[in-house]
N, C-alpha and C positions, 0 to 999 in steps of 0.2 A: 596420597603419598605419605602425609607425614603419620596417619596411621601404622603403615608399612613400617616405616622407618624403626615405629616405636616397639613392634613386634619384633624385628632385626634386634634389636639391644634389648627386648623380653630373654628371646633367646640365647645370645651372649651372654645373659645376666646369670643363665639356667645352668650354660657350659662353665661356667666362674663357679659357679656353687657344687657343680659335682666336680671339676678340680679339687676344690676346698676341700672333700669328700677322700679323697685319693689321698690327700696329705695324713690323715692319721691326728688330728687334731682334735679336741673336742667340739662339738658344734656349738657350746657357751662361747667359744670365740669368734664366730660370726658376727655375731649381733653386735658384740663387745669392741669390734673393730673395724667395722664398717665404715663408720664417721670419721677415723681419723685422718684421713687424708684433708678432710679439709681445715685440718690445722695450716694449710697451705695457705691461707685467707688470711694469716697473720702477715703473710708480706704487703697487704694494700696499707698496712698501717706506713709502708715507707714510700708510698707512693702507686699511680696506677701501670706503672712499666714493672718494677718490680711486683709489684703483685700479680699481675699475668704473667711474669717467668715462673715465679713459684706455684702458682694454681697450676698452670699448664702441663709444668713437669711433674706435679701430682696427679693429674688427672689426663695424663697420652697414654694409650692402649699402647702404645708402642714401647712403653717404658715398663708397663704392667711384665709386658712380656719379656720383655732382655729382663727384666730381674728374676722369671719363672726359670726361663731357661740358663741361667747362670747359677740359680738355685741347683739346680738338679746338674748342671756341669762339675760345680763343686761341693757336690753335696750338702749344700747347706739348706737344710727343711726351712730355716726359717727365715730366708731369703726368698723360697717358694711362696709360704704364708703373705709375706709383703707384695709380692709380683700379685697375686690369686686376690687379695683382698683389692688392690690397685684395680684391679681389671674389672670385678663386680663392681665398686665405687662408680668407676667411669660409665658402666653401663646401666648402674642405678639415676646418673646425675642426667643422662642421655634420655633415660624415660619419661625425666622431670621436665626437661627441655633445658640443662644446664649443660652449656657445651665449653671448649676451649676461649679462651678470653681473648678478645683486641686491647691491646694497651688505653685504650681511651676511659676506658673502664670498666666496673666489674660484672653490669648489667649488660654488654657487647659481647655475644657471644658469634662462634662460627653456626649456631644455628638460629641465629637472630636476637632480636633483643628482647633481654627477660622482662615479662610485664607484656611487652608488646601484645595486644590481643588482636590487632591485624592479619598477624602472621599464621 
C-alpha cells in the first residue's frame, strides 16, 4: 500500500509539472522554486503549534489549488505559479514521507512519524 500511495503523488507530481508547463514560464524556474515553501519551517522557531499552522498551510493541496484557481479567476499568472509550485512541493514532500504536521512536533506527521522505520 504504501508503494501505491507513493505512485498516487509520483503522478500528482507529473500533473503539477505539465500545469507548470501550460503556464508559459521558463522551466529555470522550477527548480528555482520548488524549495520555497518550506520557508514555512521558520514558524517552529516560535514554537510547535505555530509551526504546524505555518507548514500545514504551506504544504495542503487544497491551498495549492484555491490559489491556481483564483489565479486563473483573476487572471493573475503569477498567483498560478504559486498554486502550481505549492502543489508539486506537497506532492514532492508526499514521496519523501513528509506529510502535514500534529502540533506536538515537526517529526508527527499524518503519515506517521519521520525517522520511524516501523512504519
Amino acid at each position: 500500500m504504501k508503494n501505491l500511495l507513493k505512485l498516487e503523488e509520483v503522478t500528482l507530481m507529473v500533473l503539477g509539472i505539465f500545469m507548470f508547463g501550460l503556464l508559459g514560464y521558463s522551466w529555470w524556474w522550477l527548480p528555482a522554486l520548488i524549495l520555497v515553501p518550506d520557508v514555512s519551517m521558520v514558524g517552529y522557531l516560535f514554537g510547535s503549534k505555530v509551526g504546524a499552522v505555518c507548514y500545514n498551510i504551506a504544504h495542503h493541496r487544497g491551498v495549492a489549488v484555491l490559489l491556481y484557481f483564483v489565479g486563473i479567476y483573476f487572471m493573475l499568472p503569477i498567483v498560478q505559479l504559486i498554486g502550481t509550485i505549492l502543489f508539486i512541493h506537497t506532492a514532492m514532500d508526499r514521496i519523501f514521507g513528509y506529510g502535514l504536521k500534529y502540533e506536538k512536533g515537526f517529526k508527527f506527521t499524518h503519515l506517521g512519524e519521520i525517522g520511524n522505520t516501523n512504519g
